[in-house]
C-alpha positions as CSV (number, residue, x, y, z in Angstrom):
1,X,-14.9,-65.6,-5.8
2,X,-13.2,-62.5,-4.7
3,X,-12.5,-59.7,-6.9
4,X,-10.3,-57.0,-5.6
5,X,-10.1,-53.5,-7.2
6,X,-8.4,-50.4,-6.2
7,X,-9.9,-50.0,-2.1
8,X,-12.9,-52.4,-3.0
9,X,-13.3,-56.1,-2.1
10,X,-16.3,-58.1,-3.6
11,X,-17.8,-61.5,-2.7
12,X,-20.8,-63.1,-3.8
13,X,-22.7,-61.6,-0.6
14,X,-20.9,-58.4,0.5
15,X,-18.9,-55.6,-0.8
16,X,-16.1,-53.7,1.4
17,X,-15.0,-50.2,0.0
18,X,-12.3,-48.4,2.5
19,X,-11.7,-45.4,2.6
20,X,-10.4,-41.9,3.8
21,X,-12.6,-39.3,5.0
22,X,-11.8,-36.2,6.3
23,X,-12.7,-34.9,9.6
24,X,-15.6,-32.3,8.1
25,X,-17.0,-34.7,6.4
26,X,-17.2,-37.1,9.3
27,X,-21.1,-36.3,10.7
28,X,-22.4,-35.4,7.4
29,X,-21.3,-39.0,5.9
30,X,-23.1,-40.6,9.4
31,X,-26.0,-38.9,8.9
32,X,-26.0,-39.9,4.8
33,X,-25.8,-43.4,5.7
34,X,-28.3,-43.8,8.4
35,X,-30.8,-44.2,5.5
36,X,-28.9,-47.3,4.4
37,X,-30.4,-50.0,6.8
38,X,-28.1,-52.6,5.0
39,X,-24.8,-50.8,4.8
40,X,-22.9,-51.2,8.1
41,X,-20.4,-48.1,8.5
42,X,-17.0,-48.5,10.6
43,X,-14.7,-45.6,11.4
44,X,-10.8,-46.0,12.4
45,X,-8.2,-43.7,14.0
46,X,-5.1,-43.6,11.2
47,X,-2.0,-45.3,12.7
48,X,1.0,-43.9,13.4
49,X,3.0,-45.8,10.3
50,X,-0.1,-44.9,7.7
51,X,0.3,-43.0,4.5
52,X,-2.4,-40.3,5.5
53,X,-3.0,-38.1,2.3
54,X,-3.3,-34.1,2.8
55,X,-6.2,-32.5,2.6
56,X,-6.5,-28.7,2.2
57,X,-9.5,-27.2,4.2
58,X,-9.3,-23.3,4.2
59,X,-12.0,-20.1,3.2
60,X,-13.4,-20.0,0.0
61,X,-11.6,-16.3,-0.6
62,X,-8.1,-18.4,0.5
63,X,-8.7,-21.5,-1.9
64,X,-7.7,-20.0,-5.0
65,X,-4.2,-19.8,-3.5
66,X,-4.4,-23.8,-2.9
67,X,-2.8,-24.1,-6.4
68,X,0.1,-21.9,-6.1
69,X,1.0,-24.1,-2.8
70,X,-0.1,-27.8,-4.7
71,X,2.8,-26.2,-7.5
72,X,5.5,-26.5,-5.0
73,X,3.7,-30.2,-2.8
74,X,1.4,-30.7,-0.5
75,X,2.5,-30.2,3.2
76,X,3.1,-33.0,5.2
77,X,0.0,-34.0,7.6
78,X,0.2,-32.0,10.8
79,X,2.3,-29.2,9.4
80,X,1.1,-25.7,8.3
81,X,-0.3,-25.0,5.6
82,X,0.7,-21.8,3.5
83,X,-1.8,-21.0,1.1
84,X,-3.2,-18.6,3.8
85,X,0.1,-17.2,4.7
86,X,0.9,-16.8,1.0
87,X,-1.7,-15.2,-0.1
88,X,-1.7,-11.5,0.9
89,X,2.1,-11.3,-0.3
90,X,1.6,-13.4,-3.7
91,X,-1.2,-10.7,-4.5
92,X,0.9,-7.8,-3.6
93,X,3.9,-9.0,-5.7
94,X,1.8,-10.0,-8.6
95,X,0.4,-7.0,-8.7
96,X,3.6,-4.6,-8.5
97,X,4.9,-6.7,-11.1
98,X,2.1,-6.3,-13.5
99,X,1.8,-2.2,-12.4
100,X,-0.7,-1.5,-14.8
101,X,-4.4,-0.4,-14.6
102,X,-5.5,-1.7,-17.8
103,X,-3.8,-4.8,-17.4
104,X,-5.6,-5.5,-14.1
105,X,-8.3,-4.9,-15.8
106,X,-7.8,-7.5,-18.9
107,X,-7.0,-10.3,-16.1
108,X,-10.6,-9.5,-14.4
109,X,-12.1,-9.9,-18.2
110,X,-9.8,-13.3,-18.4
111,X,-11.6,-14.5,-15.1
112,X,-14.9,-13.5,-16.2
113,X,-15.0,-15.6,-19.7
114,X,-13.3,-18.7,-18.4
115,X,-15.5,-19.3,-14.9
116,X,-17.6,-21.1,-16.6
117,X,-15.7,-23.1,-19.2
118,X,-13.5,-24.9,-16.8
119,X,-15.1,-27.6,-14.5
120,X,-15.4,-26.5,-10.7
121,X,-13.6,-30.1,-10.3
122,X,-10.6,-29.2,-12.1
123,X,-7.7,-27.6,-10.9
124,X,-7.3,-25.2,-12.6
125,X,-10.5,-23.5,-11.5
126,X,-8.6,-22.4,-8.7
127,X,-6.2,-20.5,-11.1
128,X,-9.2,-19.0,-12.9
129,X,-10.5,-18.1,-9.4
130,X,-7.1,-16.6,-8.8
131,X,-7.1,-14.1,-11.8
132,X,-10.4,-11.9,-10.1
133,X,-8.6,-11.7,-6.9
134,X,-4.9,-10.8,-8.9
135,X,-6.8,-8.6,-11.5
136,X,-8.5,-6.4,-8.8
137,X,-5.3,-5.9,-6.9
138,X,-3.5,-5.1,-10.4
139,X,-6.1,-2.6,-10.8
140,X,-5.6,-0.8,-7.5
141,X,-1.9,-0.9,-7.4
142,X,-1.9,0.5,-11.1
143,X,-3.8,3.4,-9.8
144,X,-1.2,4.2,-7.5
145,X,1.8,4.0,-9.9
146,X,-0.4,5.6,-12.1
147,X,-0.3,3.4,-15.3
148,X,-2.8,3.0,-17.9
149,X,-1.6,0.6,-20.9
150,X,1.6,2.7,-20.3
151,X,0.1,6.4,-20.0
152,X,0.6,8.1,-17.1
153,X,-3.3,9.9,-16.5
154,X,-3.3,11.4,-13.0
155,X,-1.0,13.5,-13.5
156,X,-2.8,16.0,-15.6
157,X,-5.3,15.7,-12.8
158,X,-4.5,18.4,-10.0
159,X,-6.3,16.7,-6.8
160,X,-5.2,13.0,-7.7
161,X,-1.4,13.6,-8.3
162,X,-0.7,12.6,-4.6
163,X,-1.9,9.3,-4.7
164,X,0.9,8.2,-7.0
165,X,3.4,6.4,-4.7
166,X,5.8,5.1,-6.8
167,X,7.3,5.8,-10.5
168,X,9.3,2.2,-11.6
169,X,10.8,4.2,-14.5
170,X,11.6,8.0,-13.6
171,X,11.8,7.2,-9.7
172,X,13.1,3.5,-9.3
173,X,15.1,4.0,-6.2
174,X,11.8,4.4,-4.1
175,X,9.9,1.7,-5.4
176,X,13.2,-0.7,-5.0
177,X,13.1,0.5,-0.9
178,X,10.2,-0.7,-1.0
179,X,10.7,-4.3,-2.2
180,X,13.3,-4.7,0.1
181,X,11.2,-3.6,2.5
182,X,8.5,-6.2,1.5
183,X,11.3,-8.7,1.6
184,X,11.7,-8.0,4.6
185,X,8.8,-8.6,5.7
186,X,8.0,-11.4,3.8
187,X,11.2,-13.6,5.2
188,X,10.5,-12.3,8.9
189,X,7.2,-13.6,8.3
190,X,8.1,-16.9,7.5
191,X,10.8,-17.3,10.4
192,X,7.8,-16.1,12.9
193,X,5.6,-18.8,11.5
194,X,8.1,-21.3,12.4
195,X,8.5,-20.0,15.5
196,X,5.1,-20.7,16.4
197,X,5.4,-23.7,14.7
198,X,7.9,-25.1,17.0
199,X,6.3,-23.7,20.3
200,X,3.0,-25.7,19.1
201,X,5.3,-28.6,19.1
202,X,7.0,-28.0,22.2
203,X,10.2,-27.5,20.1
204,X,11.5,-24.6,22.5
205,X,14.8,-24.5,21.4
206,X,14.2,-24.5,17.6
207,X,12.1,-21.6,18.5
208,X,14.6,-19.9,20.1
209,X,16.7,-20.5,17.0
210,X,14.4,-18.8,14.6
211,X,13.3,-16.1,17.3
212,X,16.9,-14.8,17.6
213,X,17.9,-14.8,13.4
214,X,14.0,-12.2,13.4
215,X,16.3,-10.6,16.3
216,X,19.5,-10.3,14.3
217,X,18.1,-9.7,10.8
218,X,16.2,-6.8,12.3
219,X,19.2,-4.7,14.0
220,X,22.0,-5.8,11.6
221,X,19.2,-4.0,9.1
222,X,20.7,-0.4,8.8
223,X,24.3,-1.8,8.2
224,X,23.3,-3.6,5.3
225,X,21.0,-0.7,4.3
226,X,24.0,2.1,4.6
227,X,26.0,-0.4,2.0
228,X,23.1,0.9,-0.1
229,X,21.7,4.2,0.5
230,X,24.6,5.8,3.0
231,X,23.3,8.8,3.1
232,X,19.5,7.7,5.0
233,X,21.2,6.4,7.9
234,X,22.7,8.3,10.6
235,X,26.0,7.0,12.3
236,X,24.1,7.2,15.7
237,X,22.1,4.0,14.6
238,X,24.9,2.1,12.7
239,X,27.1,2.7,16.4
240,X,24.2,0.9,17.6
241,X,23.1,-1.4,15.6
242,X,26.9,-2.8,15.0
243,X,27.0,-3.3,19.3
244,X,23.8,-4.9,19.4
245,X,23.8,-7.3,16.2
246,X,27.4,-8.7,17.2
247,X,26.2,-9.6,20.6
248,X,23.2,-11.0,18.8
249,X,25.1,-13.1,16.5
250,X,27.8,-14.1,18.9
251,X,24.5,-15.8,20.4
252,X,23.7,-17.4,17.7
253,X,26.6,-18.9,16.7
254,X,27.3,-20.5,20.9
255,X,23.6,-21.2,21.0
256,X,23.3,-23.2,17.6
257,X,26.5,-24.8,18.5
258,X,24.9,-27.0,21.2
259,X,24.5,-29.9,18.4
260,X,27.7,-29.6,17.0
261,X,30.0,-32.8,17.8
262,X,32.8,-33.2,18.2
263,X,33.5,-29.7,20.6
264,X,36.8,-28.6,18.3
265,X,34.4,-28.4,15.0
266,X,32.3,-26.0,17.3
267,X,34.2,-22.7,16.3
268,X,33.8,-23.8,12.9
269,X,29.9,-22.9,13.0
270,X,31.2,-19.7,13.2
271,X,32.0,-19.6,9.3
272,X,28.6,-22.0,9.1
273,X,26.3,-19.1,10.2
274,X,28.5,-16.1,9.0
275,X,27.4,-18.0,5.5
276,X,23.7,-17.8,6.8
277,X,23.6,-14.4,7.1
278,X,24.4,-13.2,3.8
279,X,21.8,-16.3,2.5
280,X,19.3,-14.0,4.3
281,X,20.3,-10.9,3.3
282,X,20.5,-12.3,-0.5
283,X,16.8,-13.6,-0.7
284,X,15.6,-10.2,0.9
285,X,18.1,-9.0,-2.1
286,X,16.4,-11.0,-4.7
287,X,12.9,-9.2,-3.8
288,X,14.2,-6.3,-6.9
289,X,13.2,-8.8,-9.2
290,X,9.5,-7.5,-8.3
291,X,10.7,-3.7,-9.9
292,X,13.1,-5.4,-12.7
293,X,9.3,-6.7,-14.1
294,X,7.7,-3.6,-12.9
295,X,10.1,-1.9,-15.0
296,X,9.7,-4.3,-18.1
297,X,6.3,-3.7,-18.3
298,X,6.4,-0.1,-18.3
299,X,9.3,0.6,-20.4
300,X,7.8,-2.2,-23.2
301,X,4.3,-0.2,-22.7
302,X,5.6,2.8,-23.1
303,X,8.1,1.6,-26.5
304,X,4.7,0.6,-27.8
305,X,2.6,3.2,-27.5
306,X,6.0,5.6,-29.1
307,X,6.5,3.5,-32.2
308,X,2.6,3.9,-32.6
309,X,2.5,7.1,-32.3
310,X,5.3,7.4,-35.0
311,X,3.4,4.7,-37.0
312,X,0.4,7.3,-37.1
313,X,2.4,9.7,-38.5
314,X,4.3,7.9,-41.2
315,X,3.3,7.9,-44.9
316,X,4.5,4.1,-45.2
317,X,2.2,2.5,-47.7
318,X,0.5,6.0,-49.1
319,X,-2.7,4.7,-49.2
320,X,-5.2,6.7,-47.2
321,X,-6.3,4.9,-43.9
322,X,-4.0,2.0,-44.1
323,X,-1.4,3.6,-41.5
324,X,-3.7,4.0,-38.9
325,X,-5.5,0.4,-39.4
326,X,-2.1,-1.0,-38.9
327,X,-1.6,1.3,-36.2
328,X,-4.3,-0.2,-34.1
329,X,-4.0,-3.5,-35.0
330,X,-0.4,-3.1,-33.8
331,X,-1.5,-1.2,-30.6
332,X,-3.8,-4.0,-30.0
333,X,-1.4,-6.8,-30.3
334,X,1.1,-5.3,-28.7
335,X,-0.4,-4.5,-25.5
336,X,-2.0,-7.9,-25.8
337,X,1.7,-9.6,-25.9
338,X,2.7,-7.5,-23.0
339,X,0.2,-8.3,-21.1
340,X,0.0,-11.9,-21.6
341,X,4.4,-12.2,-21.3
342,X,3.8,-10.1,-18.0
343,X,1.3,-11.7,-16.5
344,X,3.5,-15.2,-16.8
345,X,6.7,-13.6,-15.3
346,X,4.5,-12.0,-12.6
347,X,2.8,-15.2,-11.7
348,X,6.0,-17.4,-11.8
349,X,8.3,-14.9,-10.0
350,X,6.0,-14.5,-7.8
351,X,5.6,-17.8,-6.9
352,X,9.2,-18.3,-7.0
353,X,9.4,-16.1,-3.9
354,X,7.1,-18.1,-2.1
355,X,9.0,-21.4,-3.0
356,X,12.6,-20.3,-2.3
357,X,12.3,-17.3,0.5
358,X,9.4,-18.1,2.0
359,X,8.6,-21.9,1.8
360,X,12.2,-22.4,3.0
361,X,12.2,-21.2,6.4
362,X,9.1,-23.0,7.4
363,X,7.2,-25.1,5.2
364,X,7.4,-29.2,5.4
365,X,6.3,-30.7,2.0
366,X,6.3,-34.8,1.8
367,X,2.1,-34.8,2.0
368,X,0.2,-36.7,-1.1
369,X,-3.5,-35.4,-2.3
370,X,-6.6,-37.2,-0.9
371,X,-8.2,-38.8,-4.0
372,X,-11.8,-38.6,-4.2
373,X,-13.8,-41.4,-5.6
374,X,-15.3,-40.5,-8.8
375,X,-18.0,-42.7,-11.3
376,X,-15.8,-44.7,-13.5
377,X,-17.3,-45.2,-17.1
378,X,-17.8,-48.6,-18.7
379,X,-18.1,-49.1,-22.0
């Protein structure tokens, strides 16, 4: 008789289990089954036309960050894959987003109680893992826009005031700079990665195509900046910069034209890439959603610790001690609320920038999780 289960075939005399093992694995599993004298072990290239399942292999200290890309898919086999790209921006923005000291702290208290309720096997342990490296950074970012469950405490300290960078509330202009600028970065990063990408595969001319949008995004820069702040660019550098970025894009559009058929719709990639521009300069736009939460945590902190204050000074029930027992009970919770609804828009905005603005200019998702073989219970 032949009974066939799920990779497993069984006969009276033999059992076949096939399998997929990954590369690391490969001499470790040889050497395992050397003390096996009756278990025969054959190993096969994957064809081209196989199904071969993804499997993530990066630094324990870039792991964590494995969830955030198995959110969005797992890249396809052979392609790149992002969890080590994402993970210093991801941090950052989280971070910003939460801009709070105490805060930072909470998340590192979060980590700490639930590393050992949730199986290393699961999933989620890689979220849990996530919350020491996002609480730390929370910390240290906090510190420098000075924020302490909504108090601003370095101020009153002479030698430490210059260390505070950025203000969400009284200063926002400088902080939202700033997440352009990260934007910025963050897309130009991407587009390099696919350039090197496509020179690994001997794609030359895709390369070309990403290389000369880093080109154009870069000097067509301060045009799009003076629509914003006129007054920090000089007129010198627009002169420039308009010369340079219409040569640049007049490129663009005759060189990206070369796949366009029939030759009369050729002028029409004109409009095609015109389009493209302001689809980059939108998602380096759409970085201010990192100081809209900035600012929501802040301001809510800061309502909260006002009506407390208020609270503490109200004769609302007239019983003595009752105002400032519902005082700190409503400190508590509050903060708590804040801190739990901000860390949830910081994680999924976050991750929303690596989805949409990053992830799109590179990443190639159609890959499938390896899946491990596991004891199966029998009643």
């Amino acid at each position: 008789f032949i009974i066939t289960g799920q990779n497993i075939v069984c006969t009276m005399y033999f059992r076949v289990i096939e399998c997929w093992l990954p590369m690391k694995f490969l001499d470790k599993v040889k050497t395992m089954m050397q003390k096996f004298s009756d278990v025969a072990v054959l190993f096969f290239e994957p064809q081209k036309d196989e199904d071969v399942p993804t499997v993530l292999d990066n630094p324990p200290i870039v792991e964590p960050y494995e969830f955030v890309t198995t959110l969005y898919g797992y890249p396809k086999v052979g392609s790149v894959d992002p969890s080590g790209l994402l993970a210093p921006f991801f941090t950052i923005f989280f971070a910003l987003c939460l801009s709070d000291i105490f805060y930072g702290i909470l998340l590192l208290l979060s980590w700490y109680w639930l590393r050992n309720k949730v199986s290393k096997d699961s999933e989620y342990y890689k979220l849990v893992t996530l919350f020491k490296y996002l609480g730390i950074t929370a910390v240290v970012v906090g510190i420098f826009l000075d924020s302490f469950l909504g108090i601003s405490i370095l101020k009153n300290f002479r030698g430490l005031r210059n260390i505070v960078i950025f203000d969400p509330l009284n200063r926002p202009v400088d902080m939202l700079k700033f997440c352009f600028l990260l934007g910025y970065v963050h897309i130009n990063f991407g587009l390099i990665t696919n350039t090197v990408k496509d020179i690994k595969n001997k794609e030359i001319l895709s390369a070309i195509d990403s290389l000369s949008w880093i080109i154009f995004i870069t000097v067509f820069a301060p045009i799009v900046y003076n629509l914003f702040f006129p007054r920090d660019v000089s007129q010198d550098v627009i002169k420039f910069s308009s010369k340079v970025s219409l040569f640049v894009f007049l490129f663009i559009v005759i060189f990206q034209s070369r796949d366009v058929k029939p030759i009369f719709l050729k002028p029409v990639n004109l409009f095609v890439k015109a389009y493209n521009v302001i689809g980059y300069y939108a998602d380096i736009l759409s970085y201010s959603r990192i100081l809209a939460l900035a600012l929501a945590s802040s301001a809510i902190a800061q309502t909260i610790n006002m009506l407390i204050a208020k609270l503490l000074k109200a004769e609302l029930f007239g019983i003595q001690y009752v105002e400032p027992v519902v005082a700190v009970l409503a400190f508590v919770g509050g903060h708590i609320f804040n801190f739990l609804i901000g860390s949830l828009g910081a994680l999924v905005h976050s991750a929303r920038l690596q989805y949409l603005e990053f992830f799109s200019k590179f990443f190639v998702s159609g890959g499938r999780p390896i899946k491990l073989f596991s004891p199966v219970k029998t009643e």
